[in-house]
Chimera marker file (.cmm) of the C-alpha trace (Angstrom):
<marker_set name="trace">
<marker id="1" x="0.000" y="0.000" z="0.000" r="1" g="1" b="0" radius="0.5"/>
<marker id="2" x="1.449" y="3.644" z="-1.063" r="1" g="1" b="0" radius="0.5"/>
<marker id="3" x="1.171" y="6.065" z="1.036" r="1" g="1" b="0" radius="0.5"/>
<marker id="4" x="1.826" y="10.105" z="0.877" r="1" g="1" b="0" radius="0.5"/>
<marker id="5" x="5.176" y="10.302" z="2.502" r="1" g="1" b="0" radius="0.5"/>
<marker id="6" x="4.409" y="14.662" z="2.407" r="1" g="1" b="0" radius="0.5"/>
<marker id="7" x="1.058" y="13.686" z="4.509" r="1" g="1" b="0" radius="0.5"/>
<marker id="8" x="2.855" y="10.851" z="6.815" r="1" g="1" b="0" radius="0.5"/>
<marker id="9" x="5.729" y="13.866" z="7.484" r="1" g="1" b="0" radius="0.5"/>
<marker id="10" x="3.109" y="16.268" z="8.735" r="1" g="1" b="0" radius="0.5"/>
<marker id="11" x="1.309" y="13.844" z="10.527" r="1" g="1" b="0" radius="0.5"/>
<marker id="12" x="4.265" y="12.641" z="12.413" r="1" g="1" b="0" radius="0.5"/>
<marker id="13" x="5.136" y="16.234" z="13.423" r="1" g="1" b="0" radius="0.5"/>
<marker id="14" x="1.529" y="16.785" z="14.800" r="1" g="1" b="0" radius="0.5"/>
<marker id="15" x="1.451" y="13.733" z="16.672" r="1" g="1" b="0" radius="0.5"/>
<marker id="16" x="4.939" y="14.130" z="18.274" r="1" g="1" b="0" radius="0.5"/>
<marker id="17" x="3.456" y="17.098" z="19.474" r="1" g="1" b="0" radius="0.5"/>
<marker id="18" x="0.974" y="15.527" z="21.051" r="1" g="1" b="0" radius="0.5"/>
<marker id="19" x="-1.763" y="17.168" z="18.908" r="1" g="1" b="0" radius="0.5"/>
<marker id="20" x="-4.320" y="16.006" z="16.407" r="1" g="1" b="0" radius="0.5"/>
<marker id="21" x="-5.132" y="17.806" z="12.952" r="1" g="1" b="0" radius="0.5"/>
<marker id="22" x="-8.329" y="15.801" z="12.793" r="1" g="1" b="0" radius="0.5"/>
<marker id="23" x="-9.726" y="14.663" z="16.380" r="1" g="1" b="0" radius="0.5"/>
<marker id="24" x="-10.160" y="16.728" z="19.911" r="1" g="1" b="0" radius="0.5"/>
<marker id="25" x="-7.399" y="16.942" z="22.249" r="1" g="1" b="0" radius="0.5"/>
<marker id="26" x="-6.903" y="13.865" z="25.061" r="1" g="1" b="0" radius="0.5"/>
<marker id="27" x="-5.367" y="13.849" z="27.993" r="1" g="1" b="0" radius="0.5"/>
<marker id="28" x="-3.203" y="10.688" z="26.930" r="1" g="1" b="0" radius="0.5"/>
<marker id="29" x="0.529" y="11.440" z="26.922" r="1" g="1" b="0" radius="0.5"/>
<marker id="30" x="1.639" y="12.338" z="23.661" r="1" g="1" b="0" radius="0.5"/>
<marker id="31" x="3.665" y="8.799" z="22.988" r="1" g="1" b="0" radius="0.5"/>
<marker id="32" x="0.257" y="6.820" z="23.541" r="1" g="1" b="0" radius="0.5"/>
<marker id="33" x="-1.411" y="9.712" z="20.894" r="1" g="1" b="0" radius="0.5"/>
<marker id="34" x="1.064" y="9.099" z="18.019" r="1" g="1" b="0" radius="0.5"/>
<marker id="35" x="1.309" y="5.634" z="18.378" r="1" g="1" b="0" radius="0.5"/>
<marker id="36" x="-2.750" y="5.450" z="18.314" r="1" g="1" b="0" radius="0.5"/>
<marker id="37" x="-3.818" y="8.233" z="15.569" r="1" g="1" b="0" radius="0.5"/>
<marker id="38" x="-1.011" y="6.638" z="13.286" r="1" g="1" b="0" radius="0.5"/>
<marker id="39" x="-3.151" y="2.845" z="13.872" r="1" g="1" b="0" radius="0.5"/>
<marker id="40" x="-6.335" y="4.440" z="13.491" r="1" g="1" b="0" radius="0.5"/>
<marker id="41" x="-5.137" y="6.190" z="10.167" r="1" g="1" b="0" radius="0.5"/>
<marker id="42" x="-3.701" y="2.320" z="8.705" r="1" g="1" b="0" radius="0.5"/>
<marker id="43" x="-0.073" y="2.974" z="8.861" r="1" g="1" b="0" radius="0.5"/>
<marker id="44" x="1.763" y="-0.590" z="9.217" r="1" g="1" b="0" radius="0.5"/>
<marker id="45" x="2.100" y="-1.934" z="12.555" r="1" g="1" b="0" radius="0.5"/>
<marker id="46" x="5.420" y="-2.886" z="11.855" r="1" g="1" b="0" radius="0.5"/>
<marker id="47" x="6.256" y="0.339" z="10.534" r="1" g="1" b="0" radius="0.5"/>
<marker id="48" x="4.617" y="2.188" z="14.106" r="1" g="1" b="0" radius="0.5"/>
<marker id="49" x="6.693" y="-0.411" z="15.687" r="1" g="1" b="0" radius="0.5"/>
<marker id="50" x="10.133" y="0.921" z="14.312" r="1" g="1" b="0" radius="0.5"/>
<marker id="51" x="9.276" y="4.405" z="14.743" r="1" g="1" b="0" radius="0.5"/>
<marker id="52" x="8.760" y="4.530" z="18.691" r="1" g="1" b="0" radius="0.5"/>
<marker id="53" x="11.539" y="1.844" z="18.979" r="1" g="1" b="0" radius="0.5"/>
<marker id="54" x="10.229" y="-1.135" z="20.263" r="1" g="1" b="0" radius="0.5"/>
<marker id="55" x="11.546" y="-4.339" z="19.988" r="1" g="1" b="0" radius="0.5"/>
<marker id="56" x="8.264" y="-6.400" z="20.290" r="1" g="1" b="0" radius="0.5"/>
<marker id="57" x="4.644" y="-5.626" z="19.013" r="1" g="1" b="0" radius="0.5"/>
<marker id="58" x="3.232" y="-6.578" z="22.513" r="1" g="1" b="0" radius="0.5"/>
<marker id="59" x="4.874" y="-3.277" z="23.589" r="1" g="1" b="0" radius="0.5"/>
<marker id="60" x="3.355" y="-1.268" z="20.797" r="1" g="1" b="0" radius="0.5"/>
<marker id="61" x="-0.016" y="-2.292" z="21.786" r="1" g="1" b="0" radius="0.5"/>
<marker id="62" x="-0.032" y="-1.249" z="25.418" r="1" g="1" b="0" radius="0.5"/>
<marker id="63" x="0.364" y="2.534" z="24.070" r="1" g="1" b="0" radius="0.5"/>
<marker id="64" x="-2.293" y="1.780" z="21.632" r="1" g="1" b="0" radius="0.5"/>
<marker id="65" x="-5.708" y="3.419" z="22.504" r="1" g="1" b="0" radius="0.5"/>
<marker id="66" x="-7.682" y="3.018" z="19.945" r="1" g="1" b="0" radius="0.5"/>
<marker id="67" x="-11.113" y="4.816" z="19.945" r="1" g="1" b="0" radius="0.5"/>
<marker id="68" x="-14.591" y="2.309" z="20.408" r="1" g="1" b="0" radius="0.5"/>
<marker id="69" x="-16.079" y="3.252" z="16.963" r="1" g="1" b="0" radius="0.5"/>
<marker id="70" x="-12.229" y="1.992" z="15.619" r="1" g="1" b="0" radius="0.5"/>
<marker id="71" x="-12.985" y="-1.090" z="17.191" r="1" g="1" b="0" radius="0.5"/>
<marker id="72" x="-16.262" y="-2.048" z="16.044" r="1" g="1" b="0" radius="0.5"/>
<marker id="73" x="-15.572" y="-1.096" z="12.026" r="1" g="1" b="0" radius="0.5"/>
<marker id="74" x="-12.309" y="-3.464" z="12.841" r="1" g="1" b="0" radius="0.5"/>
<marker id="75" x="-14.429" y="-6.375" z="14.147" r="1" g="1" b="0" radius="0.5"/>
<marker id="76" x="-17.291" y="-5.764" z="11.483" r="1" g="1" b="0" radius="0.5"/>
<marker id="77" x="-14.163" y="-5.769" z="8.514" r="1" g="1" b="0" radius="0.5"/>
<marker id="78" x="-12.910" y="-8.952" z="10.246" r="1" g="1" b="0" radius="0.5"/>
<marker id="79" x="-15.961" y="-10.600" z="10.836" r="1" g="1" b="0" radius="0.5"/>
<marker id="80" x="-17.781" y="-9.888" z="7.635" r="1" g="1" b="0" radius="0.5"/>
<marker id="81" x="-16.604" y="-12.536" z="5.320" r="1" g="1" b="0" radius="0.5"/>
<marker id="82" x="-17.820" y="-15.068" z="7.568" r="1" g="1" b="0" radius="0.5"/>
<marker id="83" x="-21.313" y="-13.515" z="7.826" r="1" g="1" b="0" radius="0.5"/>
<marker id="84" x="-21.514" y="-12.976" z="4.354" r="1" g="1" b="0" radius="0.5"/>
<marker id="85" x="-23.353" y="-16.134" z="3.531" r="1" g="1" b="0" radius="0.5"/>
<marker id="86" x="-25.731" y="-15.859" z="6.194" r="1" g="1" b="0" radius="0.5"/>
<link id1="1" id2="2" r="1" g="1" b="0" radius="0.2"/>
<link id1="2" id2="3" r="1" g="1" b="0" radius="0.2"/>
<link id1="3" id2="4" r="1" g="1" b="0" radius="0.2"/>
<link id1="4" id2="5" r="1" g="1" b="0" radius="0.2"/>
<link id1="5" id2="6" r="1" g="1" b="0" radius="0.2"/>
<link id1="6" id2="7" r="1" g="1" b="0" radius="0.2"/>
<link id1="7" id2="8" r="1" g="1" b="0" radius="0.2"/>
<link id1="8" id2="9" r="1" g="1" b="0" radius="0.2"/>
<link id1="9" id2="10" r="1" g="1" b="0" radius="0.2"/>
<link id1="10" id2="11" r="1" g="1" b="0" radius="0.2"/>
<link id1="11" id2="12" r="1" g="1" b="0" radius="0.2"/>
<link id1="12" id2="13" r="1" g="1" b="0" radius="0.2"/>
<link id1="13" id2="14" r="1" g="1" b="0" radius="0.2"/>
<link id1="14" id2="15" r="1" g="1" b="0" radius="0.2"/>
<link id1="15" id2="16" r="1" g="1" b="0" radius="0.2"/>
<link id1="16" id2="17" r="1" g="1" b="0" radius="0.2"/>
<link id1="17" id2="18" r="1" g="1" b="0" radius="0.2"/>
<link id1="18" id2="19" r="1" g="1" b="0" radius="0.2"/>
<link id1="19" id2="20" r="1" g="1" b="0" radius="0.2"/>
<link id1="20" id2="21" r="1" g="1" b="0" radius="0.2"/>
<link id1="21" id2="22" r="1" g="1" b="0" radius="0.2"/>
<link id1="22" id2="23" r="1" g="1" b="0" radius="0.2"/>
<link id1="23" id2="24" r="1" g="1" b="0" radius="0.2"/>
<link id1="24" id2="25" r="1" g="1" b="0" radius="0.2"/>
<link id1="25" id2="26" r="1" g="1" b="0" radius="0.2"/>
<link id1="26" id2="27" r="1" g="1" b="0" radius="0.2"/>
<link id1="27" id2="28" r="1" g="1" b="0" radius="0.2"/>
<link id1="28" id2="29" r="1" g="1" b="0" radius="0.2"/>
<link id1="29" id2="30" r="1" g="1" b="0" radius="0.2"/>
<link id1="30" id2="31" r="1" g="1" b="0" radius="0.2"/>
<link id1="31" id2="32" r="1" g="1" b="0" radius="0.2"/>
<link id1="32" id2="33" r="1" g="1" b="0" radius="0.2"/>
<link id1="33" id2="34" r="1" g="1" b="0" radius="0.2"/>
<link id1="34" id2="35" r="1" g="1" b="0" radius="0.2"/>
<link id1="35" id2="36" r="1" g="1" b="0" radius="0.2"/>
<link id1="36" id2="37" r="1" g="1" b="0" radius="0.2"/>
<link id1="37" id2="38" r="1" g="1" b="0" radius="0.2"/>
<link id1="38" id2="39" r="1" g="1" b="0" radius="0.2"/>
<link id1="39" id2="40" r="1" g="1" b="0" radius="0.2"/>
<link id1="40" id2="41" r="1" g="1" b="0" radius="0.2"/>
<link id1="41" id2="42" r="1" g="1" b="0" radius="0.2"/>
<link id1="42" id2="43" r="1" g="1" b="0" radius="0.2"/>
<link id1="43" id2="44" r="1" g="1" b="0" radius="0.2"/>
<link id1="44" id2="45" r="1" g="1" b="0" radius="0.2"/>
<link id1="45" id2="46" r="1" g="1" b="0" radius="0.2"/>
<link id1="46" id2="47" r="1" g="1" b="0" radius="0.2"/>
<link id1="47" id2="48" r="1" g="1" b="0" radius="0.2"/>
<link id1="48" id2="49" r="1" g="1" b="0" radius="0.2"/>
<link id1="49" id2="50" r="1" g="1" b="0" radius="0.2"/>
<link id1="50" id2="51" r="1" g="1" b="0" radius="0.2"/>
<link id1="51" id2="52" r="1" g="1" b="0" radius="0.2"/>
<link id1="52" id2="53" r="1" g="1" b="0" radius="0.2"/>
<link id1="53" id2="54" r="1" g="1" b="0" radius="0.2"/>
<link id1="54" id2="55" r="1" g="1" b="0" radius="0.2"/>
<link id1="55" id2="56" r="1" g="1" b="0" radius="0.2"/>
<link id1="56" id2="57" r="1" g="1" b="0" radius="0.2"/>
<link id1="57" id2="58" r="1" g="1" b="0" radius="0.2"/>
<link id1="58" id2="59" r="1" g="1" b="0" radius="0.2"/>
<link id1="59" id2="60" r="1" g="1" b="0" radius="0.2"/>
<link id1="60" id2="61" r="1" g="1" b="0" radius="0.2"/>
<link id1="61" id2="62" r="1" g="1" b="0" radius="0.2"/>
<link id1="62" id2="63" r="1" g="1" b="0" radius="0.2"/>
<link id1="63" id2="64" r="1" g="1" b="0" radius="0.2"/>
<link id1="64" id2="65" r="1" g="1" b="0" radius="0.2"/>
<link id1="65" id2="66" r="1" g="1" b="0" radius="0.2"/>
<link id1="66" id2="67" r="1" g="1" b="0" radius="0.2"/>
<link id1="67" id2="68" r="1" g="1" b="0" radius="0.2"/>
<link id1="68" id2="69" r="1" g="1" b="0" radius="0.2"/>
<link id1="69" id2="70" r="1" g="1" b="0" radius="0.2"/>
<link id1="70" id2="71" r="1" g="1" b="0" radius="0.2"/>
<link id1="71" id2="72" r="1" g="1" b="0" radius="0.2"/>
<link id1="72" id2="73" r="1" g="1" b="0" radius="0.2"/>
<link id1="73" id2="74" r="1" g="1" b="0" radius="0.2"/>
<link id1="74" id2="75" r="1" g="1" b="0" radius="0.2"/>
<link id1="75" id2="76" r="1" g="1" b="0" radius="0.2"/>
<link id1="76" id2="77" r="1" g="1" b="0" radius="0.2"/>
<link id1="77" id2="78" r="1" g="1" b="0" radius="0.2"/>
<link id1="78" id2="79" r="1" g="1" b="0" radius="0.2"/>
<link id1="79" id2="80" r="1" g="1" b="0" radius="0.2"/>
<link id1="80" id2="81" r="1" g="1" b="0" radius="0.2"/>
<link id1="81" id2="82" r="1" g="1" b="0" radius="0.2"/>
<link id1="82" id2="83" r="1" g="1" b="0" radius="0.2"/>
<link id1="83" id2="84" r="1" g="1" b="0" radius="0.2"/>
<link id1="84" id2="85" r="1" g="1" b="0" radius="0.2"/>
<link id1="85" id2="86" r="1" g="1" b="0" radius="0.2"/>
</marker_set>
């Protein structure tokens, strides 16, 4: 998958600053923020992995937050092909 490496730039910057261009402020330190807007917005786990230095994904996902309505279009994406002959 290509992404816009301008886009993932500015995003990074905004994150690291513990801001959002897109979503209301949180009170979530600004580590757990960038590591959770850039899995919300579909950037490689791997990738997110790299970035905040971590040597195993189990780490990653403790300073994941994801949102609830992330969650259930997940599940439904995940779950769909098997409900698709129903």
């Amino acid at each position: 998958e290509y992404h816009d490496t301008r886009r993932i730039s500015t995003q990074t910057s905004v994150y690291h600053s513990g801001g959002s261009p897109t979503r209301s402020s949180s009170r979530m330190p600004s580590g757990t923020l960038y590591v959770t807007h850039l899995t919300e917005d579909g950037v490689d786990r791997r990738f997110i992995q790299q970035q905040v230095g971590h040597e195993c994904d189990s780490s990653t996902a403790i300073y994941t937050h994801v949102s609830d309505d992330f969650m259930n279009t997940a599940l439904h994406k995940a779950l769909a092909p098997a409900f698709s002959g129903v």
